[in-house]
N, C-alpha and C positions, 0 to 999 in steps of 0.2 A: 045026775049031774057029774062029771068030769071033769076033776081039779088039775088044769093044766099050772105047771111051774114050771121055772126058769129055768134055761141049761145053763150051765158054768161060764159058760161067755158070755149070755145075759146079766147075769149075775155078777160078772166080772164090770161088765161095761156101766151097772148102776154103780154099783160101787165107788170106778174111776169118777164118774158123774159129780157122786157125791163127795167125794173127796176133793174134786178140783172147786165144786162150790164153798166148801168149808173153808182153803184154802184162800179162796178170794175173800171169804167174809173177814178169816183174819188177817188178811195184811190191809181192812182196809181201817183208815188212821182215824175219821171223824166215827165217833162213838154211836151217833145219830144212823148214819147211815149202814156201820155195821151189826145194829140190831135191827134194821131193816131186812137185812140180807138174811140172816137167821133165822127172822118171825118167817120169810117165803121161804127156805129151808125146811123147815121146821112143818109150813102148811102140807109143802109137797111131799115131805114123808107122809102127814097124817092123811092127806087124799089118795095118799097111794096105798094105804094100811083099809083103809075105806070099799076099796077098790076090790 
């Protein structure tokens, strides 16, 4: 089996990904909905860890 990784732009481009989600999570203002945002943050790292 053949462990293909990421080039640097990949890698760059999840990064941006993640950073702009994190971003929206914190500026958002009702508490309800910005631990919503983080619990599907949060999934989609560990489905991606999964992966």
């Amino acid at each position: 089996m053949v462990d293909m990784g990421m080039t640097d732009q990949q890698f760059n481009g999840f990064v941006r990904f993640l950073l702009d989600a994190l971003k929206d999570a914190m500026e958002e203002k009702e508490s309800e909905k910005k631990d919503e945002k983080l619990t599907k943050i949060a999934d989609n790292l560990q489905k991606t860890l999964e992966d």
